[in-house]
C-alpha positions in Angstrom: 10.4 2.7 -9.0 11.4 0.1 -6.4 8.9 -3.2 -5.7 8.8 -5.4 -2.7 7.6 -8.8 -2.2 4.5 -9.2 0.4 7.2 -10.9 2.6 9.7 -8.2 2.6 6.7 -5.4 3.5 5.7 -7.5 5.9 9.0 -7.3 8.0 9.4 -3.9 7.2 6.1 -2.9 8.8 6.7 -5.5 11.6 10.0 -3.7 12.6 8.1 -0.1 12.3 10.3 1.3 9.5 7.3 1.2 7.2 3.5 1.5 6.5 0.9 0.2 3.8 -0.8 2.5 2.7 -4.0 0.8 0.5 -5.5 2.8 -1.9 -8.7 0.4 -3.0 -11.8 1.7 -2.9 -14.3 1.5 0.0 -16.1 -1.4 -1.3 -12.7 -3.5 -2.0 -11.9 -2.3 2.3 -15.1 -4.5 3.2 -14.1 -7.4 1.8 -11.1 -7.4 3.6 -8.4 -5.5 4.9 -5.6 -5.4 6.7 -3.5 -3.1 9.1 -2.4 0.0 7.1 -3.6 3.1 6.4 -6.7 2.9 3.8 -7.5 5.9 1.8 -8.7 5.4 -1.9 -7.1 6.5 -4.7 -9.8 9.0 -5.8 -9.4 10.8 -2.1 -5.7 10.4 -1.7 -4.3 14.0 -3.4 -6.5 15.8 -0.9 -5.5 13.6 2.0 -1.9 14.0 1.6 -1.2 15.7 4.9 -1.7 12.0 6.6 1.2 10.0 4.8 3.9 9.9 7.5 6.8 11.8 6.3 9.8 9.6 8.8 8.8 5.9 7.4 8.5 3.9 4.1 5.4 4.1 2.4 4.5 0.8 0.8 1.7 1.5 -1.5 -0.9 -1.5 -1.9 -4.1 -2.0 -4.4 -5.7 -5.3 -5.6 -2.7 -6.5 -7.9 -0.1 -3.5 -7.9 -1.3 -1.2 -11.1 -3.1 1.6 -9.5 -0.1 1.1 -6.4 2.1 2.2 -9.5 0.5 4.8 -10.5 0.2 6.3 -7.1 3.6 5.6 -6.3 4.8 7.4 -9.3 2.9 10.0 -8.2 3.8 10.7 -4.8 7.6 10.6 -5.7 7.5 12.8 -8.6 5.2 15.2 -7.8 4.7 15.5 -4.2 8.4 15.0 -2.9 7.9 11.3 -0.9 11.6 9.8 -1.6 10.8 6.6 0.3 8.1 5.3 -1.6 7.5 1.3 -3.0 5.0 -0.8 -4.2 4.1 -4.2 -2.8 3.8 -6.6 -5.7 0.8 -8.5 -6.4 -1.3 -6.7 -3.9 -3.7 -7.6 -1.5 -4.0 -10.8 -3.4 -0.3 -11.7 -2.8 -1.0 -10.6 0.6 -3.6 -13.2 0.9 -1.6 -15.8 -0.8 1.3 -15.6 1.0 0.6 -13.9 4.7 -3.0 -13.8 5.8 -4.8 -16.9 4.0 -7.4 -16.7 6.2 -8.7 -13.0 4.5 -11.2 -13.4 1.6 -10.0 -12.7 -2.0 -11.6 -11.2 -4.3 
């Protein structure tokens, strides 16, 4: 499984090659959020049908381990090949691009 630093998603997304998919939960959206496609873990299998298919998926949760479980997932058992996950999570995400967001 490949991981990528907040900054390297960052650019990615910026350039349009990829997009963040955030698996949190509802609750953990309210607090805060950021620009990427938010569907919870517990609702992703049935909502496959809208990952993009022609761009990186990075895949996004508070501090990476449910991201790498539902990395795993998509790559071995749903055929995504151009899956990673961002490490540290929303809270590097905070840290190091968007201090202004509330952590949690």
């Amino acid at each position: 499984m490949k991981y990528l630093s907040v900054e390297e998603i960052f650019n990615e997304v910026e350039s349009g090659k990829m997009v963040i998919l955030d698996v949190r939960d509802q609750y953990e959206f309210d607090i805060c959020s950021i620009n990427s496609l938010q569907i919870p873990m517990d609702e992703l299998f049935g909502r496959l049908d809208e990952l993009p298919r022609d761009k990186a998926i990075a895949v996004m949760c508070r501090s990476g381990k449910r991201a790498e479980a539902v990395a795993n997932i998509l790559i071995t058992e749903h055929d995504f090949s151009n899956v990673v996950v961002m490490k540290g999570g929303i809270l590097a995400w905070i840290e190091k691009i968007a201090t202004h967001l509330e952590s949690y």
